[in-house]
C-alpha positions as CSV (number, residue, x, y, z in Angstrom):
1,X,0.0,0.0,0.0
2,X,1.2,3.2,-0.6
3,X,-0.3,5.7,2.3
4,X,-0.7,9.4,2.4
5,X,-0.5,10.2,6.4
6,X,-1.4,14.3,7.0
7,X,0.5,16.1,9.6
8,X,-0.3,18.9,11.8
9,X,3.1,19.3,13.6
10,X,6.4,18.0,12.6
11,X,6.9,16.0,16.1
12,X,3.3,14.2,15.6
13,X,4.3,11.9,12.8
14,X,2.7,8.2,12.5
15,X,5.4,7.3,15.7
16,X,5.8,3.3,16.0
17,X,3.4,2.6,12.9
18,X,6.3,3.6,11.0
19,X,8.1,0.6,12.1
20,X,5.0,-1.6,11.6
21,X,4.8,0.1,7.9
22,X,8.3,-1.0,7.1
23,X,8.3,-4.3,8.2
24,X,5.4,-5.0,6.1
25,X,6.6,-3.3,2.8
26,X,4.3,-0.3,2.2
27,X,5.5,3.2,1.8
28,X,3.8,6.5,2.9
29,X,4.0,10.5,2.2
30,X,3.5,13.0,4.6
31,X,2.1,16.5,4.1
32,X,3.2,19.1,6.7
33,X,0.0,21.2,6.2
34,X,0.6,23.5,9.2
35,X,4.1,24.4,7.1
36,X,1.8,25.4,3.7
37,X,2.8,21.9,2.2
38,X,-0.1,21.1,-0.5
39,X,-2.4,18.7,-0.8
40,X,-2.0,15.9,-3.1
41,X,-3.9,14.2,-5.7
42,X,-5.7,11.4,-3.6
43,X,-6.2,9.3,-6.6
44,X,-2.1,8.5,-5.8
45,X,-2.8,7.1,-3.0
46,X,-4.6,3.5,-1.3
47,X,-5.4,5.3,2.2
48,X,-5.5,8.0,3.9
49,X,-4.0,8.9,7.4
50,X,-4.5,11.7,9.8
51,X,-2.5,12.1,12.5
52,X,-2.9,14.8,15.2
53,X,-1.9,18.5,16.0
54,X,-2.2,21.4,18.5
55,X,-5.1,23.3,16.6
56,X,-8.9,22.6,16.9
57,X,-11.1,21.8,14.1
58,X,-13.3,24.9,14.6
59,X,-9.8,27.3,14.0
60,X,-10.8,27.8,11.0
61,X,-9.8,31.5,10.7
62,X,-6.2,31.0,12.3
63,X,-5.8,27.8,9.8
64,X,-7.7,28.4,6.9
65,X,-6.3,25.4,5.6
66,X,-8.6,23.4,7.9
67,X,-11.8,23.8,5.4
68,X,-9.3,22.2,2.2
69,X,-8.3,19.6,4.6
70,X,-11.8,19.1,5.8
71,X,-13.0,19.2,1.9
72,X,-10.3,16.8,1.2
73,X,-10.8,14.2,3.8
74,X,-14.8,14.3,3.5
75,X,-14.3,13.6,-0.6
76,X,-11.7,10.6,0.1
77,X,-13.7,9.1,2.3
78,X,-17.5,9.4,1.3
79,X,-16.6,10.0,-2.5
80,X,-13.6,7.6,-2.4
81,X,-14.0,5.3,-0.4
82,X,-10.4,5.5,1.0
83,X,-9.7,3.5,3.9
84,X,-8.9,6.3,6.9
85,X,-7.3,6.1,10.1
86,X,-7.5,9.2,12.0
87,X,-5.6,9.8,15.5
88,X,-6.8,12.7,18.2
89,X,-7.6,15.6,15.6
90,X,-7.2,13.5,12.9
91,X,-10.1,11.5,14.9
92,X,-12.1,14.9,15.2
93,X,-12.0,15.8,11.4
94,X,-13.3,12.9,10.3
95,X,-16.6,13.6,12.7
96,X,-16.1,17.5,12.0
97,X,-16.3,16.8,8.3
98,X,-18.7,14.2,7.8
99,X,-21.6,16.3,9.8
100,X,-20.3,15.2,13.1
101,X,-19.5,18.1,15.8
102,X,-16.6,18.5,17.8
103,X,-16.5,20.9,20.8
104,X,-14.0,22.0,23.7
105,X,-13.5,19.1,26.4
106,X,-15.6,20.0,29.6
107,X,-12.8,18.0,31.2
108,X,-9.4,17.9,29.0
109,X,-8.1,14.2,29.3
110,X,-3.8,14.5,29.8
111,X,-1.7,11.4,31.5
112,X,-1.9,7.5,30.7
113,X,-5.1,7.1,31.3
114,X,-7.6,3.5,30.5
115,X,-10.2,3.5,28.2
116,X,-13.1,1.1,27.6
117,X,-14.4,-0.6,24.8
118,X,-17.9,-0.5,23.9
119,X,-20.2,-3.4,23.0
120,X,-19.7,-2.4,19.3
121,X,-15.7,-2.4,20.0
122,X,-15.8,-5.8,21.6
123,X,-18.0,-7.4,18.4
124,X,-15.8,-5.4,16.0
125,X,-12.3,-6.1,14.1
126,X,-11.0,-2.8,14.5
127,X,-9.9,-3.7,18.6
128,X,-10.4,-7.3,18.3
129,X,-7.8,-8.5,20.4
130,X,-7.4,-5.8,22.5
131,X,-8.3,-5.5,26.4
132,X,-11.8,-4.7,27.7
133,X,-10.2,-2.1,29.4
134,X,-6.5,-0.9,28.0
135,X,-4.3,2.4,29.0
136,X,-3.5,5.1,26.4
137,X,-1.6,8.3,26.2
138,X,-4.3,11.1,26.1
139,X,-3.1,14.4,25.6
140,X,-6.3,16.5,24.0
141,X,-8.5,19.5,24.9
142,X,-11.7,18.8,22.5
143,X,-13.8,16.0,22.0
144,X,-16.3,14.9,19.8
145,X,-19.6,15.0,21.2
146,X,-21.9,14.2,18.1
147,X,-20.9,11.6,15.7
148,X,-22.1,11.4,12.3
149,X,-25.0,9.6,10.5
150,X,-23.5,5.9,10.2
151,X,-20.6,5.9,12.9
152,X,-20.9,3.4,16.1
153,X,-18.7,4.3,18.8
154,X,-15.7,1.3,19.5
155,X,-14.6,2.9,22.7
156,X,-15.1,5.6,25.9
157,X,-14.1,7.1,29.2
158,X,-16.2,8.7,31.7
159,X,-15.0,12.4,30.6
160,X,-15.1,11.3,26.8
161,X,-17.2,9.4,25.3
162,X,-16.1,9.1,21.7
163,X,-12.6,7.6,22.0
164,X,-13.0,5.8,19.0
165,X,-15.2,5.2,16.4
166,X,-16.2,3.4,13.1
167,X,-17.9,5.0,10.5
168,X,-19.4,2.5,7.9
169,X,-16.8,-0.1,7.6
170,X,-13.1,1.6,6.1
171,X,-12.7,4.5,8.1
172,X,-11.3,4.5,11.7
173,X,-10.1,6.6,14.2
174,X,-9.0,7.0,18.0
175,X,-9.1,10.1,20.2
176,X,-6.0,8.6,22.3
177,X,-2.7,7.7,21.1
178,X,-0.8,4.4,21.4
179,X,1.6,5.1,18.8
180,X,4.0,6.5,21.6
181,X,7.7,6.0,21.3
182,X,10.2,7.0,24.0
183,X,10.7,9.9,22.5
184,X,7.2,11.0,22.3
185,X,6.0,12.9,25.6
186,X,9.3,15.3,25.1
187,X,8.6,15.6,21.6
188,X,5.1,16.7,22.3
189,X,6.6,18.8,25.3
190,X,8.4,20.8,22.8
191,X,4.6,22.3,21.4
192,X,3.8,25.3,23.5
193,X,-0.2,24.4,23.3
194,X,0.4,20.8,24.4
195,X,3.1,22.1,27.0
196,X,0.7,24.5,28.1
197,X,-2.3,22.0,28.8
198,X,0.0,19.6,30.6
199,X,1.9,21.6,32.8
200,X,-2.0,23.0,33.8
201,X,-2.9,19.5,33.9
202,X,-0.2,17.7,36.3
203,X,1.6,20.5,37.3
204,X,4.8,22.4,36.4
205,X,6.8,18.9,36.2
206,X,4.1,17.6,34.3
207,X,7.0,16.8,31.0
208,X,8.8,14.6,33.9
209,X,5.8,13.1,35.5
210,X,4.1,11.9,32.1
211,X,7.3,10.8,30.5
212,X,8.0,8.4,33.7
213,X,4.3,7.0,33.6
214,X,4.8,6.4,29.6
215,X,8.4,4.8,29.9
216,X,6.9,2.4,32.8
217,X,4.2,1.5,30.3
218,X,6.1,1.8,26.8
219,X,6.1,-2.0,26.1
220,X,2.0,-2.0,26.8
221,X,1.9,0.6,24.4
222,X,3.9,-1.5,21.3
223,X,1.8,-4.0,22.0
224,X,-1.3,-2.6,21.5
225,X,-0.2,-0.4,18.9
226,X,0.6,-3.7,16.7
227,X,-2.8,-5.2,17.5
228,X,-4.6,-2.2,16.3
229,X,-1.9,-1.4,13.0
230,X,-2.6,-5.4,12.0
231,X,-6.7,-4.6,12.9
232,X,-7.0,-1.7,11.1
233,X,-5.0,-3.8,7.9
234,X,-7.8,-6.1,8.5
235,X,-10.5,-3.8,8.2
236,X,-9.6,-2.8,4.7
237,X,-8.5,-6.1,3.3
238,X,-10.5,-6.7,0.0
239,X,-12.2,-10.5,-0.5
């Protein structure tokens, strides 16, 4: 396969996937829209991924680059048929643009924190595999709170309840991240929004205290990742 993965920041790349890509032969392109990069034809490409970022889908002004994306994600997906895996905003334009709404978090989710799968998760492919109840790296301000016509929900948390979510059967996405690497939480650290909400969150060691809770469960974290890389492969394979 041959991917085209959309960027929002240059530290919040596709993180382990890219290892899981590799292995298995298939290549990928990034665009760096926050640095003006262009979209692409999508007619180059077998699926689209969307990873996440520091700006909200409804920043529309500040980014006017989010309506093309939004254009261009809503036309792969419902014209296309492209399979789609979106991560945290990548997670929120997919509902954003397919008539879904996305608003600021009444209580902003930040630490390694467990989510839960739904009754529609546990009968799906998408987390088959995976935990009733599994931890994740959650790092977001926004949620989705409305989820468009044909989506069932694959898994929650008490402050969030769209943490993931299928919409028909080729287009996936997850609000939290398990695609950490230990270089992630400094990475992130280095994005004055995402420093910002974590230092408010856990305090002014927050970098320290997060990057300790993610090292002790870094090998969780591969794990998972693979099951839901080889799922989400799953969900798009053709009979």
């Amino acid at each position: 396969m041959h991917i085209l993965v959309l960027q929002h920041a240059r530290e919040e790349h596709p993180g382990i996937f890219r290892k899981f890509l590799l292995e298995d032969g298939h290549t990928w392109d990034s665009v760096e829209l926050d640095e003006g990069e262009k979209l692409p034809l999508i007619d180059n490409y077998d699926a689209l991924w969307v990873m996440g970022g520091p700006m909200d889908v409804w920043e529309e002004e500040k980014y006017p680059w989010l309506c093309d994306e939004k254009n261009f994600i809503k036309k792969a997906v419902e014209e296309k048929g492209l399979p789609y895996l979106g991560v945290c905003l990548g997670h929120q334009l997919l509902a954003d643009a397919l008539g879904g709404k996305v608003v600021p978090s009444k209580t902003p989710e930040i630490g390694i924190l467990d989510v839960y799968q739904t009754v529609e998760g546990q009968s799906g492919v998408f987390l088959d595999g995976m935990p009733d109840i599994f931890p994740t790296l959650q790092w977001h301000s926004a949620e989705v709170v409305s989820i468009p016509e044909g989506t069932q929900v694959l898994a929650t948390t008490d402050a969030c309840a769209v943490q993931s979510m299928r919409w028909h059967t080729r287009a996936h996405t997850v609000q939290f991240h398990l695609e950490v690497e230990q270089d992630t939480v400094r990475n992130w650290a280095k994005i004055p929004e995402y420093l910002s909400a974590l230092e408010n969150a856990l305090g002014k060691n927050g970098v320290e205290k997060l990057q300790n809770d993610a090292n002790k469960t870094q090998a969780k974290f591969e794990t998972l990742a693979e099951r839901v890389y080889i799922n989400w492969m799953q969900t798009i394979a053709k009979p």
